[in-house]
N, C-alpha and C positions, 0 to 999 in steps of 0.2 A: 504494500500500500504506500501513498503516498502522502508526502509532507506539506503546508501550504506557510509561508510565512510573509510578512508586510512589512517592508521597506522605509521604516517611518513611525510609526502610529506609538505613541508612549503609552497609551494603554485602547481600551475598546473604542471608546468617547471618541477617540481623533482619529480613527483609521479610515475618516472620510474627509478629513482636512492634511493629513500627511503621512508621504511612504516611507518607511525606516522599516529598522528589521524585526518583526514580532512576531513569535510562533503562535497560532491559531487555537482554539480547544479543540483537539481532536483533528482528525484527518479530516481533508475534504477532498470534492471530488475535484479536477482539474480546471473545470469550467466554471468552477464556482465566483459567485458575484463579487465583482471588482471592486477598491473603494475609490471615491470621487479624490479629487487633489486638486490642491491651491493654484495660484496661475501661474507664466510662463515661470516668471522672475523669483520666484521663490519667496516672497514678501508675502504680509500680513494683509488682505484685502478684504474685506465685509465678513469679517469674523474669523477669517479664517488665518489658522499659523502654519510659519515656515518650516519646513522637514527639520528634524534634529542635523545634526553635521554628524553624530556618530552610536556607536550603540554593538550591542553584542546580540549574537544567535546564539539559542541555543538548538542545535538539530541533533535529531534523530539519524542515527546510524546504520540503523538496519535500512530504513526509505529505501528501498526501491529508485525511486522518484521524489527530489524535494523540488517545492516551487517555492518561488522568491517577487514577490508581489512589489510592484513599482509605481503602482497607482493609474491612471490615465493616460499612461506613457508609450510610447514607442520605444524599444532596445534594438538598436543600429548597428550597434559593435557589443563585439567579449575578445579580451585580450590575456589571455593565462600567461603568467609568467610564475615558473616555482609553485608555491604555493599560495597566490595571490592572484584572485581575479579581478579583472575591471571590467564591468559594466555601465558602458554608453547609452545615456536615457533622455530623452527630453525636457528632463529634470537633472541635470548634470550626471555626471558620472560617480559611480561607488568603488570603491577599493575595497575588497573581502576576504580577508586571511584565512582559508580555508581550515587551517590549522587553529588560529585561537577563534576562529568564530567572532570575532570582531571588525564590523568594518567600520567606513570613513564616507561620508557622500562630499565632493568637492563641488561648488556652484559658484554663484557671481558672489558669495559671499568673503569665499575665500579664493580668491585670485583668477578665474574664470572671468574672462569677457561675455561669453554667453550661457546660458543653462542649456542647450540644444548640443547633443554629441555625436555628429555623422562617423566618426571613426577613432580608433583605441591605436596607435603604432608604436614600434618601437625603435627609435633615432639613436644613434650614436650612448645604448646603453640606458635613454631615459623614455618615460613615459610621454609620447607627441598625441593629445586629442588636435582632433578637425570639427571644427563647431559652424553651426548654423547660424551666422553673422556677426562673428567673434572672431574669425581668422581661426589661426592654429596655437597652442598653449602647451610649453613643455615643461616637462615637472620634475622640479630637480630635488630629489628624497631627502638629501642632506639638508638642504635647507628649508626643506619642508614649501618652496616655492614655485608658481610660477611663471614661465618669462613668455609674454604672448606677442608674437608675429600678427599682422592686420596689413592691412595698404600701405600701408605708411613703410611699414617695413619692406615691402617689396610685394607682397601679394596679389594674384588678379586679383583677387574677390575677397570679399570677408565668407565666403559661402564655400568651407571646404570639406570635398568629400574621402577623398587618401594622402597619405601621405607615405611615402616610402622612398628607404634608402636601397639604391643600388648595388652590386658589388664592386664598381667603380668608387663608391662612396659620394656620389650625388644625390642631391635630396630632389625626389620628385615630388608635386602637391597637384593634385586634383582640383580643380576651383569650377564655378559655375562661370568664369570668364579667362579658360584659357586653363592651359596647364605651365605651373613654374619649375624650374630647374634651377637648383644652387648648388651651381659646380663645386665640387670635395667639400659638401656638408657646410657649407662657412655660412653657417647661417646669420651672423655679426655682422657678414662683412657684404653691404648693399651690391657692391662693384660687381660680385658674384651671381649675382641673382639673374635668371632669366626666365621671360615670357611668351609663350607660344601662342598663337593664337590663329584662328580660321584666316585672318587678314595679313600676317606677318607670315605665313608659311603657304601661302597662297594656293588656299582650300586643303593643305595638306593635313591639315591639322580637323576633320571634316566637319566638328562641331564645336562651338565654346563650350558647350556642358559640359565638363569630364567626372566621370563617378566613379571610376577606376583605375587603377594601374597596376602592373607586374611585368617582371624581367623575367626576359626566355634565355634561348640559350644567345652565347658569344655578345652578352652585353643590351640584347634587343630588348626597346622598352614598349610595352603593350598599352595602348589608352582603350577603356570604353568611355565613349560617348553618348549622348543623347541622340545621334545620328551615324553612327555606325561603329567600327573598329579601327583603331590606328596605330600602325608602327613607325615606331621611330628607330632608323637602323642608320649607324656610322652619319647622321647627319642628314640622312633623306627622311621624308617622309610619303606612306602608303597608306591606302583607306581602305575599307570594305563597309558596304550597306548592302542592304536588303537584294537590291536590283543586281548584288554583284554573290549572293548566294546566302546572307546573313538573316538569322529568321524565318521559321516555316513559313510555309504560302498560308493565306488565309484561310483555302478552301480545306485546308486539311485542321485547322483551329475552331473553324468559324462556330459549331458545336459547342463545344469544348469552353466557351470564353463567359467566365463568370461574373466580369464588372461590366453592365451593358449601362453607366455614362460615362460619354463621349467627353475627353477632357478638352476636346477643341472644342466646344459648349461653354466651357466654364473659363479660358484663357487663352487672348488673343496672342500670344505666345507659341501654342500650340494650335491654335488654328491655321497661324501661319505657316507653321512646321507641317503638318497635314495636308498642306495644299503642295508645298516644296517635295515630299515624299508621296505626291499622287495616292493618297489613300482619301480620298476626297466621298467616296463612296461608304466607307467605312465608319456605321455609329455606334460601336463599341469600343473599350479601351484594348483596341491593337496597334502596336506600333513596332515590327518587326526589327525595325533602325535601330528605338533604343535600348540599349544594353545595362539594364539592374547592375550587373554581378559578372565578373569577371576572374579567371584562375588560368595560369598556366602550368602544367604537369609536368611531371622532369625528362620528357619528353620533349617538351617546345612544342607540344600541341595545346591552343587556345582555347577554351571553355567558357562560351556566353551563354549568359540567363537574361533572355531577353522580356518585354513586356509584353504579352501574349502571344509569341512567337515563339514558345517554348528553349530550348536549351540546344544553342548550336555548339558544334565541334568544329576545329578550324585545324590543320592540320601543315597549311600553308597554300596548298593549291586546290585542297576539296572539302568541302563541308557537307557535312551529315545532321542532321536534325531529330533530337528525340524531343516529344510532345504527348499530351495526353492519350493518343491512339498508342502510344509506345512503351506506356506504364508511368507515365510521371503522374504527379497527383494533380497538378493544375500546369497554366500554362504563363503563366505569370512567376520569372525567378527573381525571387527577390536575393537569395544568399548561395553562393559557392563555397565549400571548404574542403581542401584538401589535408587530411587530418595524417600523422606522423609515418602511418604506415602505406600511402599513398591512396587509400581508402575518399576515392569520392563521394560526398556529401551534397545534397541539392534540396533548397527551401523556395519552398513556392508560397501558393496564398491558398493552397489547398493540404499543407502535410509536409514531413519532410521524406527525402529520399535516400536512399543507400544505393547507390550505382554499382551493381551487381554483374559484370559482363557486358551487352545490351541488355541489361534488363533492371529493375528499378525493386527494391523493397522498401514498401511507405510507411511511416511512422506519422502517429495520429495523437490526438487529447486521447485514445482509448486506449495508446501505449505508454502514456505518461508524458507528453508536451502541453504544454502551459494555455498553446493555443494551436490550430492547424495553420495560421499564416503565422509564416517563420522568414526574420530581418536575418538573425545573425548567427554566430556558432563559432565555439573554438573548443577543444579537445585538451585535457588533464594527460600531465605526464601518466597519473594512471588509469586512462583512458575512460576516464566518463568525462562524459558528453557536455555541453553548455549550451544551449538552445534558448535565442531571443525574440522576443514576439511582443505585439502591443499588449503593455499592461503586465509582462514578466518575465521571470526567465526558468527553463527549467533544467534542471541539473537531474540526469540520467547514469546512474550507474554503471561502468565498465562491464560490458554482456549482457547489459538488459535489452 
């Protein structure tokens, strides 16, 4: 059976005004009802108070399955290091000593630019978050601080979704305007700082969105975009969209596609995108172009989870497509993880997946996940599981 515990709440009374961490009476069952939470900023607003900044669990050992309740939240990223996880929430991120059972929630209270956390990495040995209009914020243990990068510093955007080091030792960043490179890590040093962009790489770069990145082999650096795939090799740049193989065809989704509103309805943004990618006919959320989730294998073969194009394979010159006719659970990926034993991992908005040969084994709230749509996941040196979803996260035991 499984464990449920709240992120927050100092005793019953407030486990509708804040998440911190509190064991439950008794088990429940996975789906069980959420508590309400305060607003973005973490502050005091019409009665309501801010999260604790720390606090202890006490869990259960034998669980099967423990859940870790975040309140109204989105979990974007989990980043294992040792015995210590971080959890990226829309509520700032928590630090969990798996061992004392104690963690730490960081927000704009304590040196964070924003409470919003698109990604967990790990820079030159310290902890690097990518925040939702906060730039990037790296956290340096010793002094207990940390030191945050924005425009100013050199950033496209304040709006960043990866951040990753190289084995050159460059720092790449993800941004919703462009993706940065700071040539050998020098993150101090402005001079170093560079920005790519759709208009300075002339279309090479095929979208400003960027949500992704990873390095293949001999150095190649991999972008997913809002509009397709791009590599960045010895100084060129290459694209792939939809029209060039990325993305199931509709007529093999079109079934299968479980959010029917249209986001080009809702933002002229994507409308315009919609008409630029001839899906003008198209009034569900499909958009084969954009790329969720992105993994390279020690292979150097490419792995996208796209938004209702299911999950393409890119191999260099041939792409392959698995989707719900092929065992996935949905067709919308929101998370790829390639966990330590090369064991692919695949989160959609319907379950998570285990990539079995061509073939898929689905994991559900019936097997102990928190919820069936799954953001994020990283894997325990002794291999249980971390699985993130709106509203929590759930921590699955090695063989379960």
């Amino acid at each position: 059976m499984g464990v449920a515990y709240y992120m927050g709440a100092k005793n019953r009374e407030q486990q509708a005004a804040a998440p911190a961490v509190r064991p439950m009476q008794g088990p429940i069952s996975p789906n069980a009802q959420m508590p309400q939470t305060q607003n973005h900023a973490g502050l005091q607003q019409q009665g309501q108070t801010a999260p604790p900044q720390g606090g202890k669990v006490d869990v259960d050992p034998n669980a099967k399955f423990t859940h870790f309740r975040v309140g109204n939240r989105n979990v974007k990223s989990i980043f294992i290091k040792g015995d210590v996880a971080w959890v990226g929430t829309s509520g700032g991120v928590v630090r969990y000593d798996t061992k004392t059972d104690d963690y730490r929630l960081f927000d704009v209270r304590n040196g964070l630019l924003s409470n919003g956390i698109f990604s967990i990495d790990e820079i030159g040995g310290r902890i690097m978050v990518g925040t939702y209009g906060g730039g990037m914020s790296w956290y340096d243990e010793k002094q207990d601080k940390w030191e945050n990068f924005n425009i100013p510093q050199g950033l496209g955007d304040a709006f960043v979704y990866r951040v990753m080091q190289a084995s050159n030792g460059d720092v790449w960043v993800a941004t919703w305007s462009g993706a940065n490179r700071i040539r050998g890590g020098a993150l101090s040093d402005r001079s170093k700082w560079d920005l790519y962009t759709v208009e300075n790489t002339k279309g090479g770069l095929i979208n400003d969105w960027v949500y992704g990145l990873a390095e293949g082999k001999n150095g190649d650096i991999w972008m997913a975009t809002e509009g397709g795939l791009v590599l960045f090799r010895n100084g060129k740049w290459e694209n792939w969209n939809h029209a060039k193989g990325l993305g199931a065809p509709y007529e093999k989704v079109k079934n299968d596609i479980k959010f029917t509103n249209d986001p080009a309805q809702q933002s002229v943004h994507h409308a315009k995108q919609k008409e630029e990618m001839g899906l003008q006919g198209i009034n569900v959320a499909f958009n084969p172009n954009y790329i969720v989730s992105m993994v390279v294998d020690k292979d150097g073969v490419v792995w996208a989870g796209t938004w209702g194009g299911g999950l393409s394979r890119f191999d260099g010159k041939d792409w392959r497509h698995y989707t719900v006719a092929d065992g996935l659970p949905g067709n919308h990926v929101f998370m790829l993880h390639i966990d330590k034993k090369g064991q692919m991992w695949v989160g959609t908005n319907a379950g998570l997946a285990r990539m079995e040969g061509d073939k898929f084994k689905v994991m559900t709230t019936e097997n102990g996940l928190f919820s069936d749509t799954v953001f994020s996941m990283a894997t325990a040196e002794n291999g249980n599981l971390w699985v993130g979803s709106f509203g929590g996260v759930a921590r699955l035991k090695s063989g379960f």
